[in-house]
C-alpha positions as CSV (number, residue, x, y, z in Angstrom):
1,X,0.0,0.0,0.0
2,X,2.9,2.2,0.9
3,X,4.0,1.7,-3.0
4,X,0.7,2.9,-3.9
5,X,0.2,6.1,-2.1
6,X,4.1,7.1,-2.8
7,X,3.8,6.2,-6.4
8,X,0.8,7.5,-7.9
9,X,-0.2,10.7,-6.4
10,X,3.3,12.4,-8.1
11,X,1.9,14.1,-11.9
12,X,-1.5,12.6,-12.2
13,X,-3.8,15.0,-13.7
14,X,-6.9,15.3,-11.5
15,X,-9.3,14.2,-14.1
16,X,-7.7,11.1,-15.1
17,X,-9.3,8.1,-13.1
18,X,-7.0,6.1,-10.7
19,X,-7.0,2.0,-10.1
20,X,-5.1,-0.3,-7.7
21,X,-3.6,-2.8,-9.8
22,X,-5.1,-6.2,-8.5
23,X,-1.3,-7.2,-7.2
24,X,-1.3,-4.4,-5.0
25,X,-4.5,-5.3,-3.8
26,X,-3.1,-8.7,-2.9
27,X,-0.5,-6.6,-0.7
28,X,-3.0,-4.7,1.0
29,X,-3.8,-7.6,2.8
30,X,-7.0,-6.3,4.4
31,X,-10.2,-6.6,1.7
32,X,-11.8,-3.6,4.0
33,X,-8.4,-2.0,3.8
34,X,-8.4,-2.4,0.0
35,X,-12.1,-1.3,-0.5
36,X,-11.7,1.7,1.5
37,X,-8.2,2.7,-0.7
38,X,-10.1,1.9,-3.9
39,X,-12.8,4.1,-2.8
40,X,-10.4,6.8,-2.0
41,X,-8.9,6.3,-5.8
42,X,-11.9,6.9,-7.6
43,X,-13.1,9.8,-5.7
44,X,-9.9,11.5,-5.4
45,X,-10.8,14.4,-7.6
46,X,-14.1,15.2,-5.5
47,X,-12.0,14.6,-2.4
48,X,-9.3,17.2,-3.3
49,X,-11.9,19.7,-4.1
50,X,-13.5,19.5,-1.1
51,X,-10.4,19.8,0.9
52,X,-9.7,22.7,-1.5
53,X,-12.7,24.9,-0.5
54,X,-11.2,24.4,3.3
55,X,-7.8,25.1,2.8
56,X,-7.5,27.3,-0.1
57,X,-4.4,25.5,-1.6
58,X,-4.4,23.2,-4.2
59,X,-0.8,22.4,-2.7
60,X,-2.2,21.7,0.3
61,X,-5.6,19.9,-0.7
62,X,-3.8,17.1,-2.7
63,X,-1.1,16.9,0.5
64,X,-4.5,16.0,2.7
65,X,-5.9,13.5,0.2
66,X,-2.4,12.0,0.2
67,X,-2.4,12.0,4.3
68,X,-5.9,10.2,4.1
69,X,-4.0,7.4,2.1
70,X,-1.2,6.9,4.4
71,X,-3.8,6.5,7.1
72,X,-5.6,3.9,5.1
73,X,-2.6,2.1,4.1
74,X,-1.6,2.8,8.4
75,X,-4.9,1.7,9.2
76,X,-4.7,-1.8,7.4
77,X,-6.5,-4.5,9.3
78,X,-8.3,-2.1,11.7
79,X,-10.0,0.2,9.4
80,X,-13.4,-0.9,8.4
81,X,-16.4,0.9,7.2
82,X,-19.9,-0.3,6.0
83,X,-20.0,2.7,3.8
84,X,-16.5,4.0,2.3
85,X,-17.1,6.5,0.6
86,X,-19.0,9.1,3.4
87,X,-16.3,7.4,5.5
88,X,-13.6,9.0,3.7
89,X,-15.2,12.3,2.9
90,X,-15.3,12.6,7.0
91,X,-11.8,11.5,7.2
92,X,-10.4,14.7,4.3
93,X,-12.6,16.6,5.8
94,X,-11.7,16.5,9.1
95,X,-7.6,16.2,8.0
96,X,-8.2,19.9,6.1
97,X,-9.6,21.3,9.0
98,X,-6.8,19.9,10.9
99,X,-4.2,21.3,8.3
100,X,-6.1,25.0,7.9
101,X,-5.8,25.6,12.1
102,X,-1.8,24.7,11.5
């Protein structure tokens, strides 16, 4: 997962939809863990400009998105949610607000 968050983020446009290759869904090792970072993939766009509207930084917006990944990928195992993708809206959210007090 590590591979994943480090690896794709750098110079992909924000349009273009992102997929976790089934091998690095094998590494996951959690299928909750997985779910939650495939969720996080496809909505990645929405999720940065959400966290944009809080932070005023594009910079900084992508940075939080980013920051939700590593939790995921920290999270592997413990993380679980019935409903991913209000789960992770919650989790940017919350991470902007954090990062717009700093």
């Amino acid at each position: 997962c590590a591979d994943d968050a480090a690896g794709r983020w750098k110079g992909v446009p924000m349009t273009a939809p992102l997929r976790i290759s089934s091998a690095s869904a094998a590494l996951s090792g959690a299928a909750a863990s997985a779910s939650l970072f495939d969720t996080l993939l496809a909505h990645r766009a929405r999720l940065v400009r959400m966290a944009f509207r809080i932070v005023q930084s594009r910079h900084l917006a992508e940075d939080v998105v980013e920051d939700a990944g590593v939790k995921l990928c920290e999270g592997e195992g413990i993380i679980a949610a019935d409903h991913p993708a209000p789960f992770l809206y919650r989790l940017v959210r919350n991470l902007a607000i954090d990062r717009a007090r700093r």
